[in-house]
C-alpha positions as CSV (number, residue, x, y, z in Angstrom):
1,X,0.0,0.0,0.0
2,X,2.7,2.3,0.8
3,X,4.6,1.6,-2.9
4,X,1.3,2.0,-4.8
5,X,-0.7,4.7,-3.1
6,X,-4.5,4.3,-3.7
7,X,-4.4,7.8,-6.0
8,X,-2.5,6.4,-8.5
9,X,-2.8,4.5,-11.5
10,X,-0.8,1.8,-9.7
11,X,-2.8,1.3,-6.9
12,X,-6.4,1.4,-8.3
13,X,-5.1,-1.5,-10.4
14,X,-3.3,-2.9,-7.3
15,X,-6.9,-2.4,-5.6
16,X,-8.8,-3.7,-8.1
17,X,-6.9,-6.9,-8.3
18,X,-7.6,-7.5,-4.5
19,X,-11.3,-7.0,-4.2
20,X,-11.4,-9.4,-7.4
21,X,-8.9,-11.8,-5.1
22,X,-11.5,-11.3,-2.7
23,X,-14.5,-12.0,-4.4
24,X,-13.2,-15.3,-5.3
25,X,-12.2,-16.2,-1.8
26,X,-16.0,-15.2,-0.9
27,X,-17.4,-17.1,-3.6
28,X,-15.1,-20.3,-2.4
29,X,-17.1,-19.8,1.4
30,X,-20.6,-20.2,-0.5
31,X,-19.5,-23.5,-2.1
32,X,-17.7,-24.7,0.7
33,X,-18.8,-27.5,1.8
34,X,-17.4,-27.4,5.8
35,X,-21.0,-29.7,7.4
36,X,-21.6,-33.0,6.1
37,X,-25.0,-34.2,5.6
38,X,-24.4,-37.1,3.7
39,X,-23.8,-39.2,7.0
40,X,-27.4,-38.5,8.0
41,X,-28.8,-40.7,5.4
42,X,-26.3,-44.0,5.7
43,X,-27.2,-47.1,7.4
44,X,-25.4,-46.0,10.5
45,X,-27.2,-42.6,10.7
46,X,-30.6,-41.4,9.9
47,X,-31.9,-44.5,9.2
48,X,-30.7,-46.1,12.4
49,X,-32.4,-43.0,14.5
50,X,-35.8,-43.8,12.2
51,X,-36.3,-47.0,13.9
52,X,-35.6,-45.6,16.9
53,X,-37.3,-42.2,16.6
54,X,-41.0,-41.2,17.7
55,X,-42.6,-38.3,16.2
56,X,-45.4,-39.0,18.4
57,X,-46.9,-35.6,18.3
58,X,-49.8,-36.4,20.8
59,X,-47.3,-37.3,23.6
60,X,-46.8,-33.5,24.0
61,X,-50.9,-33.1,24.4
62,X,-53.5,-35.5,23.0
63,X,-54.7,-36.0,19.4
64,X,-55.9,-33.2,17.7
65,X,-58.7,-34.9,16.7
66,X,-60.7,-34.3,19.5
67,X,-61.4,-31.2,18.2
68,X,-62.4,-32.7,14.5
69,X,-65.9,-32.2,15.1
70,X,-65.8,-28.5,14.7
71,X,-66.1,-28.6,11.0
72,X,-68.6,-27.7,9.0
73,X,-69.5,-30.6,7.7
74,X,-69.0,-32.6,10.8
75,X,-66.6,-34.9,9.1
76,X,-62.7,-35.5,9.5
77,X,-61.2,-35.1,6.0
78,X,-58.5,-38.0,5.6
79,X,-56.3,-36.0,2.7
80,X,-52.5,-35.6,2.9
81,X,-50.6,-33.7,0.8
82,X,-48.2,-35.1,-1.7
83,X,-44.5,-34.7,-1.3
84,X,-42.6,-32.6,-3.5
85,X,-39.9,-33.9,-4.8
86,X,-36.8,-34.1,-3.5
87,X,-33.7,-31.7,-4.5
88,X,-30.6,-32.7,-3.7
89,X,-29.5,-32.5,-0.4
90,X,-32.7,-32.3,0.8
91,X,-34.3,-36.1,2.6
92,X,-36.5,-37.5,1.0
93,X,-40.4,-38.0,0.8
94,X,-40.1,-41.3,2.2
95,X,-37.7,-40.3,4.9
96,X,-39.8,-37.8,6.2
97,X,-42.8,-40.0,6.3
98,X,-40.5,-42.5,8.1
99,X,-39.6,-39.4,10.3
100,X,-43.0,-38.1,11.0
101,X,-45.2,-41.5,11.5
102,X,-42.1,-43.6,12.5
103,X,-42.3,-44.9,16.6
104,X,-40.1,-45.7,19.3
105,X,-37.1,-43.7,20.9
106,X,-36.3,-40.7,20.4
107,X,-33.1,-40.7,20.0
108,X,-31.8,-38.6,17.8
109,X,-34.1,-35.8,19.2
110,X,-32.3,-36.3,22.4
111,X,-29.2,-35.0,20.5
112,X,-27.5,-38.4,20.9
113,X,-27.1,-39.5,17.5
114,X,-26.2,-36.2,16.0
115,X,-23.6,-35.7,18.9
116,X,-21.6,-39.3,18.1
117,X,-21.6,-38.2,14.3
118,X,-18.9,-36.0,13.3
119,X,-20.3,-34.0,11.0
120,X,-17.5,-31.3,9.7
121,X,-16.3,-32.1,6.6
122,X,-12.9,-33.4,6.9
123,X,-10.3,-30.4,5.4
124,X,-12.7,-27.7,5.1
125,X,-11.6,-25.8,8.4
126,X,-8.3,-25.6,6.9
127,X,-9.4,-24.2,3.8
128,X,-11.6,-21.5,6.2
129,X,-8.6,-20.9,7.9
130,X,-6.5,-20.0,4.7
131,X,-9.6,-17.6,3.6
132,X,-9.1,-16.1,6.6
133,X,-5.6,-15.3,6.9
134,X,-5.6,-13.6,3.5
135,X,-9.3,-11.8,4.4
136,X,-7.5,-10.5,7.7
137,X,-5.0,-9.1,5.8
138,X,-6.2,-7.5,3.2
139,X,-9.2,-6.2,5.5
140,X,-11.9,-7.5,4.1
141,X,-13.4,-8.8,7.7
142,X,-16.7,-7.2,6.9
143,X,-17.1,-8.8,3.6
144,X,-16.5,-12.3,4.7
145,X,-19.0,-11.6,8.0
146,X,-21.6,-10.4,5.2
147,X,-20.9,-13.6,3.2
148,X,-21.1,-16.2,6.0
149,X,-25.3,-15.1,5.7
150,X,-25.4,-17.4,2.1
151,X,-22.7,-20.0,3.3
152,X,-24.5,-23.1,2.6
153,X,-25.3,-25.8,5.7
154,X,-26.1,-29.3,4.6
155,X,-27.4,-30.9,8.1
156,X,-30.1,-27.8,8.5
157,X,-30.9,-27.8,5.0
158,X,-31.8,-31.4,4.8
159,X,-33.7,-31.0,8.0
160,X,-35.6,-27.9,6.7
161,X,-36.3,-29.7,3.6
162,X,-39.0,-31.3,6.0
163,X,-41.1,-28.3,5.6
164,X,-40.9,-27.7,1.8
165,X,-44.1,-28.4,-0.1
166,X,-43.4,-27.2,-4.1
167,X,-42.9,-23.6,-2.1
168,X,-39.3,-21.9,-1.9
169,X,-38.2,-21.9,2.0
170,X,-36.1,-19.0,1.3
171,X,-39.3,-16.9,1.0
172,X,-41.8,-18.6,3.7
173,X,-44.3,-17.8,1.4
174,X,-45.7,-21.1,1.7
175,X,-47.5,-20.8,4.5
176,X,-49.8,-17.9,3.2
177,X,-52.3,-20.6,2.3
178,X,-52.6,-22.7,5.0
179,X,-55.7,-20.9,6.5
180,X,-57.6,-22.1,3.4
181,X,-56.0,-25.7,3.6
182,X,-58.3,-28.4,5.1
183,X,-57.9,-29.2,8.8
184,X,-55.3,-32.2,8.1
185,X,-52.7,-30.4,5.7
186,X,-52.9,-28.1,8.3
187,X,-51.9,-30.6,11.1
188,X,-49.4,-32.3,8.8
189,X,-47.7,-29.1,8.2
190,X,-47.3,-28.2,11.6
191,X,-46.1,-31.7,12.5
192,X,-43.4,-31.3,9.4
193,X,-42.6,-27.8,11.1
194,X,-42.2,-29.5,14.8
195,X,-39.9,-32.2,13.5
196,X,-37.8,-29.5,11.4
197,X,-37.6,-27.6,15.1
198,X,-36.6,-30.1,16.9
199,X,-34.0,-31.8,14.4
200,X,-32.6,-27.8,13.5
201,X,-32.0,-26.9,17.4
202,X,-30.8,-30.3,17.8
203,X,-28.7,-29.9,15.3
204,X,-27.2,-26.3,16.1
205,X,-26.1,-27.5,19.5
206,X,-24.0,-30.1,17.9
207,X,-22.4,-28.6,15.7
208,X,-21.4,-25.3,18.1
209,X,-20.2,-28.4,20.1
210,X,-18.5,-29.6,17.3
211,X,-16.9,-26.7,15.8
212,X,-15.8,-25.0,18.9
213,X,-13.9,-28.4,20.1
214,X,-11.5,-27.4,16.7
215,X,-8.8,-25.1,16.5
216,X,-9.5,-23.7,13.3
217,X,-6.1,-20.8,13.3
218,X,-7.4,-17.5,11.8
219,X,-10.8,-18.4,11.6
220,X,-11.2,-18.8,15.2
221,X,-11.8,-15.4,14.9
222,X,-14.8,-15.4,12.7
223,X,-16.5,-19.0,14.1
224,X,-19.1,-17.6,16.1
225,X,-20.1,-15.1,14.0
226,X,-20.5,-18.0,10.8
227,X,-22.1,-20.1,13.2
228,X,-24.7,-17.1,14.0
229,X,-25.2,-16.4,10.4
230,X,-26.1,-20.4,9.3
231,X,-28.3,-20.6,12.8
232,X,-30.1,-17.2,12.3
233,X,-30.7,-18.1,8.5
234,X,-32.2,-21.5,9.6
235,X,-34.4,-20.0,12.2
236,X,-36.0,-17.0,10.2
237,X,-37.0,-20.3,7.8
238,X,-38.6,-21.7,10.9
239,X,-39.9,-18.1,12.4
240,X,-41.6,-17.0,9.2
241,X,-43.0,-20.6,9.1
242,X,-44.8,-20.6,12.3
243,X,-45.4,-16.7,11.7
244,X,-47.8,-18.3,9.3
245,X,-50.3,-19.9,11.5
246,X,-50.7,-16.6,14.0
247,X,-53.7,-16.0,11.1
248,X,-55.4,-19.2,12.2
249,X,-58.7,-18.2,14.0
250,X,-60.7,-22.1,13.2
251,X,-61.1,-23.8,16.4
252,X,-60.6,-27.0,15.0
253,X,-56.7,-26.1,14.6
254,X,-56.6,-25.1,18.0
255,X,-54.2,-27.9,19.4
256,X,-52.1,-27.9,16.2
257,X,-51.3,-23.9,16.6
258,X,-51.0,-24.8,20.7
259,X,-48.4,-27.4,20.2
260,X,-46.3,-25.3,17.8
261,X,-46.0,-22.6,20.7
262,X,-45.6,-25.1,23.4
263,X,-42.7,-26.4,20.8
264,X,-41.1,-22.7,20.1
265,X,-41.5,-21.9,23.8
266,X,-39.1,-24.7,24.7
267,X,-36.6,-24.8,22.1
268,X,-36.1,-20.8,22.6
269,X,-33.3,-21.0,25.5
270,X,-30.8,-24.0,23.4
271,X,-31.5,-21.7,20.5
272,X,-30.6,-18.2,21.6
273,X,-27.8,-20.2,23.7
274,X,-25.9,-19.8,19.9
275,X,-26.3,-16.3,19.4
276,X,-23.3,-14.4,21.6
277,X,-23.3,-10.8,22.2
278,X,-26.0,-8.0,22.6
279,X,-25.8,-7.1,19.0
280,X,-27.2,-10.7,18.2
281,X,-29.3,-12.1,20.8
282,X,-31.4,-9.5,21.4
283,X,-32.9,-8.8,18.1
284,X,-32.9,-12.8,17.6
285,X,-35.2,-12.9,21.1
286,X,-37.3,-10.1,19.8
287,X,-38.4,-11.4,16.8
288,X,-38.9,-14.9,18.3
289,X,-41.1,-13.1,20.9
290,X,-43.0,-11.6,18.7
291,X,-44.0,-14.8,17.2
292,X,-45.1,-16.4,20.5
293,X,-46.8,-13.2,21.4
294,X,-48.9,-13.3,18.0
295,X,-49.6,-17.2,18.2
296,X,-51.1,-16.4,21.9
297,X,-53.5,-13.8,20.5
298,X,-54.5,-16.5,17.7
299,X,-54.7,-19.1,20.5
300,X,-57.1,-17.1,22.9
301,X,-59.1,-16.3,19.5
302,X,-59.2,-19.6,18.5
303,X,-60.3,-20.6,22.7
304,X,-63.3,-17.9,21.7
305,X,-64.1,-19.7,19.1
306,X,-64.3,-22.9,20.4
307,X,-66.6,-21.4,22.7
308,X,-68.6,-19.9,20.5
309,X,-69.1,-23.7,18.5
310,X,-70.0,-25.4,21.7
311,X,-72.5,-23.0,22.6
312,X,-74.6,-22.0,19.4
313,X,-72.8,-24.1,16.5
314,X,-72.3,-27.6,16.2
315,X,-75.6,-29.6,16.5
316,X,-77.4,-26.7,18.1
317,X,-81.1,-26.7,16.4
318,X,-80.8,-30.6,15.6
319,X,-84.2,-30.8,17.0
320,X,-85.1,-33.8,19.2
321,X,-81.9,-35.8,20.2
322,X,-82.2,-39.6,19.4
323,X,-81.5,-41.1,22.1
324,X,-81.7,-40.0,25.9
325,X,-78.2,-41.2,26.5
326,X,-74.6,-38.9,26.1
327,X,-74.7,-36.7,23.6
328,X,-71.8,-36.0,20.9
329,X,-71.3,-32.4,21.8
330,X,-71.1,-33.2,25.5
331,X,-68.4,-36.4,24.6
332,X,-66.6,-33.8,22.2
333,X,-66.5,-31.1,24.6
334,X,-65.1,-33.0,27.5
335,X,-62.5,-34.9,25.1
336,X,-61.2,-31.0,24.1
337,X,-60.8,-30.1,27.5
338,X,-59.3,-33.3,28.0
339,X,-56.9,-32.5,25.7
340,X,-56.1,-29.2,27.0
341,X,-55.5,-30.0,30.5
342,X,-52.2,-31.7,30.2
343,X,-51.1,-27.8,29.1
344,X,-53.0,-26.0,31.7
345,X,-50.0,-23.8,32.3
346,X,-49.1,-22.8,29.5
347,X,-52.9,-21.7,29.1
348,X,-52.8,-19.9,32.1
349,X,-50.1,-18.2,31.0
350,X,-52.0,-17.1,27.7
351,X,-55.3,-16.2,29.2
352,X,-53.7,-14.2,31.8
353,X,-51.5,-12.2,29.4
354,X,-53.6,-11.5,26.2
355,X,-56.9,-9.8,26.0
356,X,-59.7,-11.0,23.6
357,X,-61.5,-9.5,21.3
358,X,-64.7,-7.3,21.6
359,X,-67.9,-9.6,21.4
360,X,-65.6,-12.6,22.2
361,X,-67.1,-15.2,24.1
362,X,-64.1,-15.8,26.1
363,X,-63.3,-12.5,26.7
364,X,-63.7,-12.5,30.2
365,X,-61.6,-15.8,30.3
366,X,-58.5,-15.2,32.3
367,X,-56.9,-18.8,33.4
368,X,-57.6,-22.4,32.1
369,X,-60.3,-22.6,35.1
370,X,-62.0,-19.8,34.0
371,X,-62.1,-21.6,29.9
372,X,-63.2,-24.8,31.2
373,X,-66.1,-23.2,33.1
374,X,-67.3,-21.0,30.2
375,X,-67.5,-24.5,28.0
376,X,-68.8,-26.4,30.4
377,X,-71.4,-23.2,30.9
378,X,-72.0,-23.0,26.7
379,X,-72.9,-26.6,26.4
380,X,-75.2,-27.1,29.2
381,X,-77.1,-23.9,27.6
382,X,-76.9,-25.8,24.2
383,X,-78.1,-29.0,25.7
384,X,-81.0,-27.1,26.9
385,X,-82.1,-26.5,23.9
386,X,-81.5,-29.8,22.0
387,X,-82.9,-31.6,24.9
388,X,-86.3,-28.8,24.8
389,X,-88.7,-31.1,23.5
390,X,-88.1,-34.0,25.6
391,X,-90.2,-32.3,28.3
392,X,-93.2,-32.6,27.0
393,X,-92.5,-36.6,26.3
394,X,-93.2,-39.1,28.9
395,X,-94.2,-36.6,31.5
396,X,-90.8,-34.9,31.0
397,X,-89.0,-38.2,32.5
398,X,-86.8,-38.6,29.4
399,X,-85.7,-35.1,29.4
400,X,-84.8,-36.0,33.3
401,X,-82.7,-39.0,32.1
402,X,-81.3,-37.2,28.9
403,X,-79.9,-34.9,31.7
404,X,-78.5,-37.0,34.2
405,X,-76.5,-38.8,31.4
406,X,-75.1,-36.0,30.3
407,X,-74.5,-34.1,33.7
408,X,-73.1,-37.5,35.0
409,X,-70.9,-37.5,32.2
410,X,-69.0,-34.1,32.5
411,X,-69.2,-34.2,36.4
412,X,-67.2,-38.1,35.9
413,X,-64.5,-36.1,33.4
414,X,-64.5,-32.5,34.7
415,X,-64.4,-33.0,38.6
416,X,-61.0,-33.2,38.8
417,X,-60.3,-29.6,37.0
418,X,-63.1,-27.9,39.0
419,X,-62.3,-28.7,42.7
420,X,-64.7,-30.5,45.5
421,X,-67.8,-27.1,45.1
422,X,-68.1,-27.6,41.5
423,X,-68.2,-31.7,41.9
424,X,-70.8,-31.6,44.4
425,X,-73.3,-29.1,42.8
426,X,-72.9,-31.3,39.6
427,X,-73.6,-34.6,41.6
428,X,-76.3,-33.4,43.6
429,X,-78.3,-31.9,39.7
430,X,-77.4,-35.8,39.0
431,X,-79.0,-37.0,42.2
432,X,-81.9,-34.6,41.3
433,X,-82.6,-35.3,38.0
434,X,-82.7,-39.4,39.0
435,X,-85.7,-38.5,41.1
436,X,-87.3,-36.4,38.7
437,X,-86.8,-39.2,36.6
438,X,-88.1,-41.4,38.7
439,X,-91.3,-38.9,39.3
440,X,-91.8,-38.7,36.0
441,X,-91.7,-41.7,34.5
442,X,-92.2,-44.8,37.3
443,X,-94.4,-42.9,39.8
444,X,-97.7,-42.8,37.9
445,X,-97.0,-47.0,37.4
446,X,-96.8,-46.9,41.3
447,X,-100.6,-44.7,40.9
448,X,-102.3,-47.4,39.8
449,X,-102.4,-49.7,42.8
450,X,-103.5,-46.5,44.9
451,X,-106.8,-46.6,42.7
452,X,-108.8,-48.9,45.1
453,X,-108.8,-50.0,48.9
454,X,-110.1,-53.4,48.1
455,X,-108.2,-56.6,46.5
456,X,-108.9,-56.0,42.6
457,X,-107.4,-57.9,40.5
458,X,-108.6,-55.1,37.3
459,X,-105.8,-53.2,39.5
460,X,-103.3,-55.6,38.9
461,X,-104.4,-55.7,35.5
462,X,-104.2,-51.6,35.5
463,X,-100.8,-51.7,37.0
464,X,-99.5,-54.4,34.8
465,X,-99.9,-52.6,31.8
466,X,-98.3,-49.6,32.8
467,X,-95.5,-51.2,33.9
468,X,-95.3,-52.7,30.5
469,X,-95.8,-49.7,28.7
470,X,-93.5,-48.0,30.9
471,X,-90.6,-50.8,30.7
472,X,-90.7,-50.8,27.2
473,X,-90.0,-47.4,26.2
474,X,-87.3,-47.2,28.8
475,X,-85.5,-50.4,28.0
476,X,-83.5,-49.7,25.6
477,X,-82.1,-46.1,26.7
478,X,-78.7,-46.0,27.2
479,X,-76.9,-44.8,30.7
480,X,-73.5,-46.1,29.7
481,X,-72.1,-45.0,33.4
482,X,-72.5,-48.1,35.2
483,X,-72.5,-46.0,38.7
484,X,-75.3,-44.1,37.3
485,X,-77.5,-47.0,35.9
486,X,-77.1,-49.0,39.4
487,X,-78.2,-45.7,41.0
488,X,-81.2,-45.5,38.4
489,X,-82.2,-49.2,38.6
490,X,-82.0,-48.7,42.7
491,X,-84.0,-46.2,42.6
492,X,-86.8,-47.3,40.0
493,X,-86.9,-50.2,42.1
494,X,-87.2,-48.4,45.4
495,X,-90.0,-46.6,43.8
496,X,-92.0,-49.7,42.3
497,X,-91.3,-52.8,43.9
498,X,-91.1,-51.8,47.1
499,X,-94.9,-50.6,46.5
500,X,-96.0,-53.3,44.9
501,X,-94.6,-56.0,47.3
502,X,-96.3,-53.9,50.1
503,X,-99.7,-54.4,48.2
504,X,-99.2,-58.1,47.7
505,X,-98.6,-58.1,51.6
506,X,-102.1,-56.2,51.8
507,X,-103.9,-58.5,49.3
508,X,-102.1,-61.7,49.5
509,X,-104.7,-63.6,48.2
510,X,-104.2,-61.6,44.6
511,X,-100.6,-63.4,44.8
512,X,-101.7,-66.1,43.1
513,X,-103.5,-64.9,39.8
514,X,-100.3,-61.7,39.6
515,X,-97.9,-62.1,36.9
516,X,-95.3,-60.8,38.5
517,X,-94.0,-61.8,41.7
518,X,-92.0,-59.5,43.9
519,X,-88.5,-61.3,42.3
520,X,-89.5,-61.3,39.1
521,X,-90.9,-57.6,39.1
522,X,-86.9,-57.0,40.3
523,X,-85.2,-58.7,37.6
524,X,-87.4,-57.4,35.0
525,X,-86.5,-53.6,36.3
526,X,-82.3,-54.9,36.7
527,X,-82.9,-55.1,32.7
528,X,-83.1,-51.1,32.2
529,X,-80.6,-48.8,30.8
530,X,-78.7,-51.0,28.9
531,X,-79.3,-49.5,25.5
């Protein structure tokens, strides 16, 4: 520099041969291949964690499908989508399928696996250090930093290939359509995006490991800040991915959205754990904060919503239910918040710190408590109506029975979540809808013997074909709780036998020409309820 000053002919050519020295050194970075994902597909390596891996998305919650019958069409649509094919270095279709239905272990999600493989490519920290030496002296720092952003990474690559479906990853635009996609691409894209997650932050851990274990000369230097560039490019694939869904307002994708923030919510320590310095971390944490923040609002939307189903949408208006036994909204309801309550924290968490929406039903919903109140609240109101013109049958002794089946059913799978109050106002409705049952239905059977003082056997003959007409319509509805038939039978029998064994002992001499005895009236009552 000081025999060819910059000013002169001399040293702009001088100059000009160095930044196109430079330019090739930066183009040797790109297509340098320093990771090596080739290992993660030979008998040793991806396949072996395959066998062992489980990609059993439900272990984090339960299946999403408890919350299928929030469609429109009340039906649970079976459709995949296809894989596109596979470019190179990406895995492919039929290792991802492998990857996202395989079971068993999970091994290499553990970290394990990836941590026995080495997976720099043998020489190519030598070649990094030789860019180096000659970038540090001709002070071109800057322009190498700018170039580790597009230096390629095999391992994430193939692992974000997960995620690609015929859309370029580079732009995330392929999640714009998602909120149109039916209810299972949507669940198999979030499932690819989990997988990718996982494997990516697995993946960044080891190689930091890896890579800072090296003495790699002059590029010790730049090895964090390369390592920051290929992990920040890998997770702005996987931020804009998820940034996707925060759209989603259909209830039915409620645990699929859920489990992506549990997912993001964990995986955000390890993976700001590789971004050093202020400068790095901070905007890194911002952005993935954002995201969380945004899929929180969609999730306490998406809670209104499912509100909003249970109470005026699905099978509200049906009419007359067909049968007096459960009914499908009260077995869906209680299987969503059974699916919920495994995460009742991290709801919590969201409730307490994001505020829904004007005219939302849960908008006075402020913990999981308070959400599992307001749906147990919206269907009871809905089964008020379906269940509406049972009163008028029988004397209103199905409508009785249709409620104690159904208020047995949540108080058997919601006690737990409401505390001891809650389960014994819900057991004592039970307890009064039996006898009103009972009153209803049995009591005017029971009427008949009180017609006349005097043995008659036209009486008996009164009496007997009540109870016939009564037994039949009432044998086959279903009260699948066997606590709550015995209690039922106990009491129908309390009600009828016991008075009609007390007016044999008045009238014995009727004993003879009855068709019942007091035994036989028993059995015939043990036969109820069994649907």
């Amino acid at each position: 520099m000081h025999a060819f000053p910059t000013d002169s002919a001399a040293g702009r050519r001088m100059n000009g041969a160095l930044h196109a020295g430079m330019s090739r050194l930066m183009k040797e970075v790109t297509s340098l291949r320093v990771w090596d994902g080739s290992r993660l597909e030979g008998s040793t390596g991806l396949r072996f964690a395959v066998e062992k891996l489980s990609v059993s998305m439900a272990s984090r919650g339960v299946s999403s499908s408890s919350f299928a019958f929030l469609t429109e069409d009340d039906s649970i649509s079976t459709a995949r989508t296809g894989d596109s094919t596979a470019s190179t270095g990406e895995l492919s279709s039929s290792t991802v399928d492998e990857l996202l239905y395989a079971s068993g272990g999970t091994v290499l999600l553990e970290g394990e696996f990836l941590d026995e493989l080495s997976l720099i490519c043998p020489g190519s920290l030598s070649v990094l250090h030789e860019v180096s030496l000659r970038v540090i002296r001709a002070g071109y720092t800057e322009e190498l930093l700018d170039t580790f952003t597009h230096a390629p990474c095999d391992i994430l690559d193939r692992f974000l290939s997960i995620l690609q479906v015929g859309c370029s990853l580079e732009t995330g635009r392929q999640v714009m359509s998602y909120e149109n996609a039916d209810w299972w691409t949507a669940e198999e894209m979030i499932r690819r995006w989990i997988l990718a997650t996982k494997l990516v932050e697995r993946a960044l851990v080891a190689m930091q490991t890896q890579l800072h274990a090296q003495s790699n000369g002059a590029f010790d230097r730049f090895k964090k800040e390369y390592l920051m560039a290929i992990a920040k490019r890998s997770t702005s694939v996987l931020l804009r991915f998820a940034h996707g869904f925060t759209g989603t307002r259909s209830p039915e994708k409620l645990m699929c959205v859920f489990e992506m923030y549990e997912v993001l919510g964990d995986l955000v320590p390890s993976l700001l754990l590789v971004f050093t310095g202020q400068r790095h971390k901070e905007p890194m944490s911002r952005l993935v904060e954002g995201v969380l923040a945004k899929l929180a609002r969609a999730l306490r939307a998406m809670m209104g919503g499912l509100v909003t189903k249970i109470r005026t949408g699905v099978s509200s208006g049906s009419g007359t239910p067909s049968a007096t036994g459960v009914h499908p909204l009260t077995r869906c309801t209680m299987a969503c918040i059974g699916s919920l309550a495994p995460h009742h924290a991290a709801l919590d968490l969201i409730l307490s710190s994001t505020r829904g929406d004007d005219g939302d039903n849960a908008e006075d919903v402020n913990s999981f408590g308070d959400l599992v109140s307001e749906l147990i609240a919206s269907l009871e109101a809905n089964l008020l109506e379906i269940s509406s013109t049972l009163r008028g049958v029988d004397g209103g002794g199905l409508w009785h029975l249709f409620q104690a089946n159904n208020t047995g059913f949540v108080l058997k799978h919601a006690d737990v979540l409401e505390g001891d109050d809650w389960a014994g106002w819900r057991q004592s409705r039970v307890e009064r809808h039996v006898r009103g049952y009972v009153q209803a239905s049995w009591a005017p059977v029971v009427a008949c013997l009180k017609s006349g003082r005097k043995a008659d056997v036209k009486i008996l003959g009164k009496f007997n074909s009540a109870l016939e007409k009564a037994y039949s319509g009432h044998a086959r509805c279903e009260v699948p709780d066997p606590a709550l038939r015995a209690a039922l039978r106990k009491a129908v029998s309390d009600e009828v036998v016991v008075a009609y064994d007390a007016y044999l002992l008045r009238h014995h001499r009727l004993r003879k020409s009855a068709r019942y005895t007091t035994e036989s009236l028993a059995g015939l009552l043990s036969e109820l309820f069994e649907g």
